[in-house]
TILUMVEX-884831 format. One record per residue (C-alpha): residue in one letter; x, y, z; chain. Coordinates in steps of 0.001 Angstrom, whole numbers, always signed. Example, Ala and Ser with C-alpha at 12.3 -4.5 7.8 and 13.67 -1.06 7.14 Angstrom:
a|+12300|-4500|+7800|A $
s|+13670|-1060|+7140|A $
This chain:
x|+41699|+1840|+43950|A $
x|+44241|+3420|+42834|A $
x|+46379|+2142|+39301|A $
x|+49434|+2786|+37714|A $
x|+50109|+1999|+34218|A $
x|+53706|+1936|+33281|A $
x|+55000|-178|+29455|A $
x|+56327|+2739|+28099|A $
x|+60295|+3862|+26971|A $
x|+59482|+7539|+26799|A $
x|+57569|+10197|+28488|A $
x|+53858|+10226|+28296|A $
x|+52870|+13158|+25918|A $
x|+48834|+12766|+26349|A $
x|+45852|+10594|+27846|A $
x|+42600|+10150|+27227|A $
x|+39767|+8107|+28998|A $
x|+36724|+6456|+28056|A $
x|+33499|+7664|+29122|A $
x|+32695|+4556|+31125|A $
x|+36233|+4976|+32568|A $
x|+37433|+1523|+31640|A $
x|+39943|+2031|+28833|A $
x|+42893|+4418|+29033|A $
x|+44894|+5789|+26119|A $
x|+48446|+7253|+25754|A $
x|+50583|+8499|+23574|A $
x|+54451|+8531|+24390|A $
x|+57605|+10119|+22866|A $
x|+59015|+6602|+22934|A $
x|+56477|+6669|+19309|A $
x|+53961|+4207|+20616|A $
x|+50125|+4081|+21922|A $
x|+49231|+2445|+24649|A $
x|+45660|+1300|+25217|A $
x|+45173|+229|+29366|A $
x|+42332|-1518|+30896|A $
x|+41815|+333|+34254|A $
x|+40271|-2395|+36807|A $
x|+43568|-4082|+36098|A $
x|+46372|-1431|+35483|A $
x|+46710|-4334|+32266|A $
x|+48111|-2653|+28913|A $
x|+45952|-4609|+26728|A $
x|+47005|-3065|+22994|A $
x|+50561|-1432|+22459|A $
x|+50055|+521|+18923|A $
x|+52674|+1206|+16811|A $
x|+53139|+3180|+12994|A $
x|+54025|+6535|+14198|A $
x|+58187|+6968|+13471|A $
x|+58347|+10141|+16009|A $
x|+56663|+11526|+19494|A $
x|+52898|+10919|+19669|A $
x|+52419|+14207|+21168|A $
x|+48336|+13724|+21380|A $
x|+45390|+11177|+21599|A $
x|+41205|+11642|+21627|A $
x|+39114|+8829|+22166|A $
x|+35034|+8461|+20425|A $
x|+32533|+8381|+22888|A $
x|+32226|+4535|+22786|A $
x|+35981|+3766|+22886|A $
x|+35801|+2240|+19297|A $
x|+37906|+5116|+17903|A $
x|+41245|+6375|+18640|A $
x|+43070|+9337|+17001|A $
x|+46778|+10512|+17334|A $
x|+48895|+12931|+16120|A $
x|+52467|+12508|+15928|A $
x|+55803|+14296|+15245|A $
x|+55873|+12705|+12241|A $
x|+53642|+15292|+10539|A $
x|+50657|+12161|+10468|A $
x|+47584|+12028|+12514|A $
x|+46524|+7914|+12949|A $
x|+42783|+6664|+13174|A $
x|+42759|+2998|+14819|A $
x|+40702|+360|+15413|A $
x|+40586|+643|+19425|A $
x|+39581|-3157|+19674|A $
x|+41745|-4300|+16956|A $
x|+44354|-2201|+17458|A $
x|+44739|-1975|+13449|A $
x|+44998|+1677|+12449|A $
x|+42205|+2759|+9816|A $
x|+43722|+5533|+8140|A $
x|+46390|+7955|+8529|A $
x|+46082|+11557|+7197|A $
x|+48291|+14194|+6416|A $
x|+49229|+17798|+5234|A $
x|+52128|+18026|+3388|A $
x|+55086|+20426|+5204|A $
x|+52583|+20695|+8339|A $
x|+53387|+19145|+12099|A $
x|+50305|+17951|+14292|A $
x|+50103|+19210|+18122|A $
x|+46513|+19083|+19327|A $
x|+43809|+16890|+18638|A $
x|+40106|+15948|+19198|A $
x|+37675|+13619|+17954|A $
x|+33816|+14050|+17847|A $
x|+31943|+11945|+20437|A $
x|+30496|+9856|+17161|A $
x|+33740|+9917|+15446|A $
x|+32632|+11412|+11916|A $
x|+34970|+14381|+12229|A $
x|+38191|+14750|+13796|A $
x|+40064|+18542|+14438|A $
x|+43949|+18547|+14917|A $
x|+45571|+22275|+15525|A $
x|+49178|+22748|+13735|A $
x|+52545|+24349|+14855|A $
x|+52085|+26855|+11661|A $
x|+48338|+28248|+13408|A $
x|+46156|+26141|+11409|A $
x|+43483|+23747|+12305|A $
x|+42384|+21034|+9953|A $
x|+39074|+19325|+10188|A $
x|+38732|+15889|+8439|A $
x|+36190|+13443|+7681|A $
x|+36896|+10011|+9171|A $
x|+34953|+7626|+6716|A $
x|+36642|+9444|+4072|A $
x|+39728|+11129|+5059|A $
x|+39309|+14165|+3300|A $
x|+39429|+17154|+4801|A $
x|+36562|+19213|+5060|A $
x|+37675|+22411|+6999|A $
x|+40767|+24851|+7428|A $
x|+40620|+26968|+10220|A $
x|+43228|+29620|+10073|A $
x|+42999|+32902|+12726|A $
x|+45875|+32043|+15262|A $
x|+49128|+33876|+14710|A $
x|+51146|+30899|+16279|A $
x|+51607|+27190|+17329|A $
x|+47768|+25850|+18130|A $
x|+48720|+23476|+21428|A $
x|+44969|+22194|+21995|A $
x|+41796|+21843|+20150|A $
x|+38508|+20705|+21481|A $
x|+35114|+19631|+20151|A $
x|+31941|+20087|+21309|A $
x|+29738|+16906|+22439|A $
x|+28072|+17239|+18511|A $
x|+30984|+18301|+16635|A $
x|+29738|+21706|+15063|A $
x|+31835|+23746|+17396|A $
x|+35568|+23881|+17775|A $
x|+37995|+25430|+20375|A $
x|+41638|+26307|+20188|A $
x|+44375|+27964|+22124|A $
x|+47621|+29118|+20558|A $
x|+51234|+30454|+21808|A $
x|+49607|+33461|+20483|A $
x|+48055|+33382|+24149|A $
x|+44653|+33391|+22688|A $
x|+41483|+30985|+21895|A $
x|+39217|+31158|+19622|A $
x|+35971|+29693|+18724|A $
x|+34872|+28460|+15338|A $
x|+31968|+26757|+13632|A $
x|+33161|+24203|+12103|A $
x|+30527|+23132|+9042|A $
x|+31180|+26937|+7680|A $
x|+35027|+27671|+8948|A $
x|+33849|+30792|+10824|A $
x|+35446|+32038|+13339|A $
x|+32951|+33166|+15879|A $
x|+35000|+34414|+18626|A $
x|+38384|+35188|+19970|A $
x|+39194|+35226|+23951|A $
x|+42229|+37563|+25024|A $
x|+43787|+37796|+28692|A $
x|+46407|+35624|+29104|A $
């Protein structure tokens, strides 16, 4: 059966779905999350703390955690069931486009406009990694099922591959 979800004022910027494919997320322009159950098409948390475009969402492997980035230079951690946001990190003068979250949700990666990619700690907040090797805007990152691999592609019409516990970059893929 086939579902459309519809609640929000703005274009959809990003979706993620659970593993069990019964929850929906999204994050809209219109500076809101929306969390959907999908039997029903029912938006069953609307999120709201970002003050500009959530331009990206990752959900944990059990549909507990949520992350978002946002135009407003913040990435939020929520509470999926609660819908009460955990934490919200930053780096000062850098904007968010790009994130994932580990399946466990101990780490989270979000890529920057300015070519970076920051990897943080969840429990803590503090951020454990900077990857820097793109020469441009980083538009996706990716994580692998155990978290100690990361992937990114840029404007700089490359991706690269890094470990993530020492910051290495292991490889970079050309061709586009």
């Amino acid at each position: 059966r086939v579902q459309t979800m519809t609640g929000h004022r703005g274009p959809v910027r990003s979706v993620a779905i659970s593993e069990d494919a019964s929850i929906v997320v999204s994050g809209s322009q219109d500076e809101t999350i929306g969390i959907w159950e999908v039997a029903t098409g029912t938006q069953i948390q609307k999120l709201e703390g970002h003050t500009a475009s959530v331009n990206s969402v990752a959900l944990s492997a059990d549909a507990s955690t949520l992350a978002s980035n946002s135009s407003d230079n913040t990435i939020g951690l929520w509470d999926v069931k609660s819908g009460a946001r955990i934490r919200t990190l930053k780096e000062d003068d850098m904007r968010f486009y790009g994130i994932a979250l580990a399946l466990d949700a101990s780490i989270v990666a979000s890529g920057s406009t300015s070519g970076t990619i920051c990897i943080w700690e969840v429990s803590s907040g503090r951020q454990i990694q900077r990857l820097d090797g793109h020469n441009d805007a980083i538009n996706a990152v990716a994580l692998s099922a155990d978290g100690s691999v990361a992937a990114s592609c840029s404007d700089d019409q490359t991706i690269c591959i890094w470990e993530v516990r020492t910051g290495t970059l292991t490889k970079t893929l050309t061709g586009h």
